[in-house]
C-alpha positions, -999 to +999 in steps of 0.1 A: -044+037+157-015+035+135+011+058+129+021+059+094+050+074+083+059+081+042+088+062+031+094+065-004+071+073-036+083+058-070+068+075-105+063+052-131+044+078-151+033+116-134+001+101-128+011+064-111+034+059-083+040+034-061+044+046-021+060+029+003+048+037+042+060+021+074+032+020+099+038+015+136+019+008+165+038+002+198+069-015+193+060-030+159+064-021+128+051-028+087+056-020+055+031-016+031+035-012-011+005+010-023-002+011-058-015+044-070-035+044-109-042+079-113-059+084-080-090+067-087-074+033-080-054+019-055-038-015-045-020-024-015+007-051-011+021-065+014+057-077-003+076-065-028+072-100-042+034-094-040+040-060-062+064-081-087+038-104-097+012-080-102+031-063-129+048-097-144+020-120-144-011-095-132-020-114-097-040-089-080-036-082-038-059-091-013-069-051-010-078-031-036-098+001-034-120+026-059-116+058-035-086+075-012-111+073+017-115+035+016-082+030+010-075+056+043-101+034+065-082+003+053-051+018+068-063+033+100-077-005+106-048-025+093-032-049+118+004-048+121+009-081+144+016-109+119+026-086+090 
C-alpha cells in the first residue's frame, strides 16, 4: 500500500484546486497532480507538463474519475516503480 502524503493544494476558484501528493512505497517515491472540478470530477496527472496541456490545449490524462472513491482505489493501487 502506498503512503500518501499532501503536498500542496492550489485554488483556482473555492470550488477547484489542484493537489499535489507525494506517494511512497519503500524507498521510492512520486508525485502525482490531481485535478479537482467541484468534487464531482477528478483528473490525475502525472507531470506538470501533463497539467499544462490540459488547460492550454485541453489534452485529457490517462485517469480521470466521476467519484472520490474511484479516484481513492486508483491511488491505493497506483504503481510508483517507473513513475
Amino acid at each position: 500500500m502506498n503512503k500518501i502524503i499532501p503536498f500542496n493544494t492550489e485554488y483556482i476558484r473555492p470550488s477547484r484546486t489542484i493537489e499535489i501528493f507525494t506517494f511512497f512505497r519503500f524507498e521510492k517515491s512520486r508525485q502525482i497532480y490531481i485535478y479537482n472540478y467541484e468534487g464531482k470530477h477528478f483528473r490525475v496527472f502525472d507531470s506538470v507538463v501533463g497539467l499544462v496541456q490540459f488547460f492550454e490545449v485541453g489534452k485529457e490524462p490517462s485517469a480521470s474519475f466521476d467519484s472520490e472513491s474511484d479516484l481513492d482505489e486508483y491511488l491505493d493501487s497506483l504503481s510508483i516503480g517507473d513513475g
